[in-house]
The first five atom37 places (N, CA, C, CB, O) and aatype in JSON, in Angstrom:
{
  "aatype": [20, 20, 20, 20, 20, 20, 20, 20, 20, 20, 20, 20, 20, 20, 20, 20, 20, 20, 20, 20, 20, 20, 20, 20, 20, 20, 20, 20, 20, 20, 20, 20, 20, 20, 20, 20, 20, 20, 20, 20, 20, 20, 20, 20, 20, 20, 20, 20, 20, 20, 20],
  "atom_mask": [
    [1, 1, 1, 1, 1],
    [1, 1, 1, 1, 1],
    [1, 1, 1, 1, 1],
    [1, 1, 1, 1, 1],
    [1, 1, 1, 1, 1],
    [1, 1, 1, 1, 1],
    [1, 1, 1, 1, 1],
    [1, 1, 1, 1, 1],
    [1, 1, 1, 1, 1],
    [1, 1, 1, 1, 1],
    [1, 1, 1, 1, 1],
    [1, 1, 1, 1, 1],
    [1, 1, 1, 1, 1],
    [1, 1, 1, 1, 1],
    [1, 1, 1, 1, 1],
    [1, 1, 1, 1, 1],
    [1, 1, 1, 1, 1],
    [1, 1, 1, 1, 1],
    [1, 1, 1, 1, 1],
    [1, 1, 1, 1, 1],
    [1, 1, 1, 1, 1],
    [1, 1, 1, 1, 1],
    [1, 1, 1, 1, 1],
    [1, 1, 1, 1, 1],
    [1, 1, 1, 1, 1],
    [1, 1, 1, 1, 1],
    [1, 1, 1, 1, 1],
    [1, 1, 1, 1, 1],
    [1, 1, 1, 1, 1],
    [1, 1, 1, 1, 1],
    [1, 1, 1, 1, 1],
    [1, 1, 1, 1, 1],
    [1, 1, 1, 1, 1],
    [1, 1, 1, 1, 1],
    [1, 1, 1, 1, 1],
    [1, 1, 1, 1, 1],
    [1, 1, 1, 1, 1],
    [1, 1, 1, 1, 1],
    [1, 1, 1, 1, 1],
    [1, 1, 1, 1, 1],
    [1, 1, 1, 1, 1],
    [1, 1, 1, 1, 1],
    [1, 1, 1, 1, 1],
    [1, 1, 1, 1, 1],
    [1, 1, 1, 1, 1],
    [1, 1, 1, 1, 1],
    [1, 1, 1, 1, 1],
    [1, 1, 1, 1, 1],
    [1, 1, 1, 1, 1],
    [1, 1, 1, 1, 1],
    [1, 1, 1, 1, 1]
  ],
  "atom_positions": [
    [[-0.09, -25.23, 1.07], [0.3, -24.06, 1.84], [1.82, -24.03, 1.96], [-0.36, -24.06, 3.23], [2.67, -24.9, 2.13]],
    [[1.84, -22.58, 1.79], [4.04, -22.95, 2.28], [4.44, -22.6, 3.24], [5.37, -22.23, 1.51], [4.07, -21.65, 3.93]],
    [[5.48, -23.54, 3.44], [6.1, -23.61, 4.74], [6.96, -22.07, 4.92], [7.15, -25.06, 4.79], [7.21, -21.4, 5.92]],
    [[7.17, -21.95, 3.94], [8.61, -20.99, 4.16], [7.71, -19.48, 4.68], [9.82, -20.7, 2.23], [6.61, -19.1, 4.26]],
    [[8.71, -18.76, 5.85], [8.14, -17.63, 6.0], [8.52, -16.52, 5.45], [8.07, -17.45, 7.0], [9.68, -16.39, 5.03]],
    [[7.59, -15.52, 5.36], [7.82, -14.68, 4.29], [8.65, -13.5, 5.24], [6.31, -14.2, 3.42], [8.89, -13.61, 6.44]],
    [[9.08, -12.1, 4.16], [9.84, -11.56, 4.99], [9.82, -10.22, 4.23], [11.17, -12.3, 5.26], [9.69, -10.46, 3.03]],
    [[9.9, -8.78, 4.5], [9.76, -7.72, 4.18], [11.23, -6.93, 3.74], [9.0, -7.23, 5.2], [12.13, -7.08, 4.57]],
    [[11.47, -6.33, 2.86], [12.86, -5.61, 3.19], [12.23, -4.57, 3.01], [14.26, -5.8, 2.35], [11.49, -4.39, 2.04]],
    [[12.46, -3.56, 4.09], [11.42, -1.6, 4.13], [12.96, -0.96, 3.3], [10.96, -0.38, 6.73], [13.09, 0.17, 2.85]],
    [[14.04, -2.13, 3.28], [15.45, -0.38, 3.37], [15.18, 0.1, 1.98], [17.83, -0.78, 3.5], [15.91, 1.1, 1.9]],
    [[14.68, 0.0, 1.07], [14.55, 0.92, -0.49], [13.47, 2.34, 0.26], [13.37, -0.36, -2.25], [13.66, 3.55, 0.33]],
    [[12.48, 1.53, 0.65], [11.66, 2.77, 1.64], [11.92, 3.45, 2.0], [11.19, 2.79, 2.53], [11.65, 4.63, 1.76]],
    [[12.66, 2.9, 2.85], [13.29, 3.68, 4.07], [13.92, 4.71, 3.11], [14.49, 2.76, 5.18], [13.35, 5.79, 2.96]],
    [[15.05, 4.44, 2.47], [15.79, 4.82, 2.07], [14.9, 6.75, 1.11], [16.45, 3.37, 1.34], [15.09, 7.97, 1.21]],
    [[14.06, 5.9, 0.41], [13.41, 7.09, -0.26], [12.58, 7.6, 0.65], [12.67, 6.83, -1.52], [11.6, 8.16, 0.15]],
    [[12.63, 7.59, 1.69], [11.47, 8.45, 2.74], [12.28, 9.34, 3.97], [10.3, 7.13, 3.69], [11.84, 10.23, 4.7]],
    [[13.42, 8.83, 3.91], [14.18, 9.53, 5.33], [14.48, 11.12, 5.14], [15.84, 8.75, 5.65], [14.52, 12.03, 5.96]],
    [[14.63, 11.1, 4.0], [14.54, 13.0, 3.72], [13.45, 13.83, 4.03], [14.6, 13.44, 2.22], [13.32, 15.0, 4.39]],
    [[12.61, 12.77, 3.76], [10.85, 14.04, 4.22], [10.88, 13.65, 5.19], [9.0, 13.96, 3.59], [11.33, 12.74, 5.88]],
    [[9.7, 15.47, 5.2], [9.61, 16.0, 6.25], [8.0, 14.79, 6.72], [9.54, 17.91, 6.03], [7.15, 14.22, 6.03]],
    [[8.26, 14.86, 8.1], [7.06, 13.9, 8.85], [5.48, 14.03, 8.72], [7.21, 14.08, 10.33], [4.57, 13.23, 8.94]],
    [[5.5, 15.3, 8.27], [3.98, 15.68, 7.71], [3.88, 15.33, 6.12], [3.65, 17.48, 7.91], [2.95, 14.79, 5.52]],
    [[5.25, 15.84, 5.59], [4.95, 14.86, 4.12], [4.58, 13.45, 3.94], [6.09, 14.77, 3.34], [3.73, 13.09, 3.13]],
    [[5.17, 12.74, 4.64], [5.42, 11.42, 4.54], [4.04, 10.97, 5.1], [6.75, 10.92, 5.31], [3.74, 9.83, 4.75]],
    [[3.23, 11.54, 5.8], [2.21, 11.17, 6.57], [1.04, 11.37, 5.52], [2.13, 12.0, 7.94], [0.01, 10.72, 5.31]],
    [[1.71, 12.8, 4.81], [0.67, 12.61, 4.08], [0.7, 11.72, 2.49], [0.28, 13.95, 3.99], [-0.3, 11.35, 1.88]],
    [[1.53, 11.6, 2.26], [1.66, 10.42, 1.23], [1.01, 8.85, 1.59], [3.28, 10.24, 1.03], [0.29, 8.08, 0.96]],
    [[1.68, 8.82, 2.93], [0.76, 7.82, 3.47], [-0.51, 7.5, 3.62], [0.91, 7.75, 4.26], [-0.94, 6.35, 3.7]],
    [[-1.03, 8.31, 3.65], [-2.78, 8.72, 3.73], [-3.21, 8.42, 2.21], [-3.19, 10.7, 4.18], [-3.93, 7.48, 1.89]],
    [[-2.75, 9.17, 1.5], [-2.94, 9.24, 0.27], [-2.49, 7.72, -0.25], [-2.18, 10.49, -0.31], [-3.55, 7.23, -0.63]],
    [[-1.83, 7.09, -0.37], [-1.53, 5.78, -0.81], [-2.59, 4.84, -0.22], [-0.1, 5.36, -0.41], [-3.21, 3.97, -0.83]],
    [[-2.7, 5.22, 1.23], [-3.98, 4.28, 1.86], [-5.58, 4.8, 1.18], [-4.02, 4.54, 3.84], [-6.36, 3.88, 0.95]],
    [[-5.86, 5.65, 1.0], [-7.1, 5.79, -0.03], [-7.03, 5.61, -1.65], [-7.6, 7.18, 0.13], [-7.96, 5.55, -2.44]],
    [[-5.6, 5.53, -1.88], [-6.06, 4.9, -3.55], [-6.16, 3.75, -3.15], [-5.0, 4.95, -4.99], [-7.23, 3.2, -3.39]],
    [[-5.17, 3.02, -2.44], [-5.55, 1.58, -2.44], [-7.08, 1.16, -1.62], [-4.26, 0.82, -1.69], [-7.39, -0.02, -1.75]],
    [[-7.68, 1.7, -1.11], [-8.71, 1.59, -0.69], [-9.79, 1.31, -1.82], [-8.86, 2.61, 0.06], [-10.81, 0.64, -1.74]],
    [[-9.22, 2.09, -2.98], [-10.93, 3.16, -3.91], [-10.81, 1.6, -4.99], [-10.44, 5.75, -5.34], [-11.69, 0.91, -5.5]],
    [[-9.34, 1.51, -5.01], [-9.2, 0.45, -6.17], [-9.43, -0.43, -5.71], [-8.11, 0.2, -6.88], [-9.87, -1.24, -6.53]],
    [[-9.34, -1.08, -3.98], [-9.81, -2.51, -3.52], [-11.36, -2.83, -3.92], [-9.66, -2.62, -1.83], [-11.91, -3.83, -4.4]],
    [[-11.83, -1.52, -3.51], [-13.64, -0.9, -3.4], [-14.12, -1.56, -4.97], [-13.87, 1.48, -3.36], [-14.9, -2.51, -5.11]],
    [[-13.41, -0.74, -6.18], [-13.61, -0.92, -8.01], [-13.31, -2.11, -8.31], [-12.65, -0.02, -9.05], [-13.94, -2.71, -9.18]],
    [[-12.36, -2.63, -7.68], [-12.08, -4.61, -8.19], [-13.16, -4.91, -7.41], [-10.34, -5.77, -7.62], [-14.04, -5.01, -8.26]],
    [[-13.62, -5.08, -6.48], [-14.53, -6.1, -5.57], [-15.73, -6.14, -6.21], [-14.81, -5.68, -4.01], [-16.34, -7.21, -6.34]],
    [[-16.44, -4.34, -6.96], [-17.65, -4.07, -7.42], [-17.51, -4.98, -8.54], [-17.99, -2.61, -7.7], [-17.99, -6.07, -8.81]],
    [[-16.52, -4.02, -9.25], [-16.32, -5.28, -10.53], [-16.41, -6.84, -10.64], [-15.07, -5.23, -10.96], [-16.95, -7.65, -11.4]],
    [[-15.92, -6.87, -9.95], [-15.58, -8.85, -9.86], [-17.24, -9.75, -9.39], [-13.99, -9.3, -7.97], [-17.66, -10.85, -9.74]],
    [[-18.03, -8.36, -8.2], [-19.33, -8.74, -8.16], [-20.04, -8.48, -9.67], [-20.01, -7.93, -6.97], [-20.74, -9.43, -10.03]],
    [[-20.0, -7.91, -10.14], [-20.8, -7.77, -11.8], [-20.18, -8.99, -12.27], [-20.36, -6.21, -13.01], [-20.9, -9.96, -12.53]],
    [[-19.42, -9.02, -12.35], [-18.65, -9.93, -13.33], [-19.54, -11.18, -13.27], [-16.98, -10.25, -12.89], [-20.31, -11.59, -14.14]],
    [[-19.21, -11.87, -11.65], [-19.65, -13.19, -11.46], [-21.3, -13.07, -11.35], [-18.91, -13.85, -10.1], [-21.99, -14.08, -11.18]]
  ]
}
């Protein structure tokens, strides 16, 4: 296990998000949280076939 703690930098984010508007961004957000959802959903099915 490692010791070292991990650490986030958001400012590229930030940076490409501070222009939109708060309903855009919300909705990109949404939208990023259901692809990554559909594809967590398609690897897991998969990986159950698999094994």
């Amino acid at each position: 296990m490692c010791s070292r703690s991990k650490t986030i930098t958001l400012r590229p984010v930030i940076g490409l998000t501070e222009s939109l508007a708060k309903r855009n961004l919300e909705e990109i957000t949404i939208e990023a949280i259901r692809t990554h959802r559909r594809l967590r959903d398609a690897a897991k099915a998969r990986y159950e076939e698999w094994r």
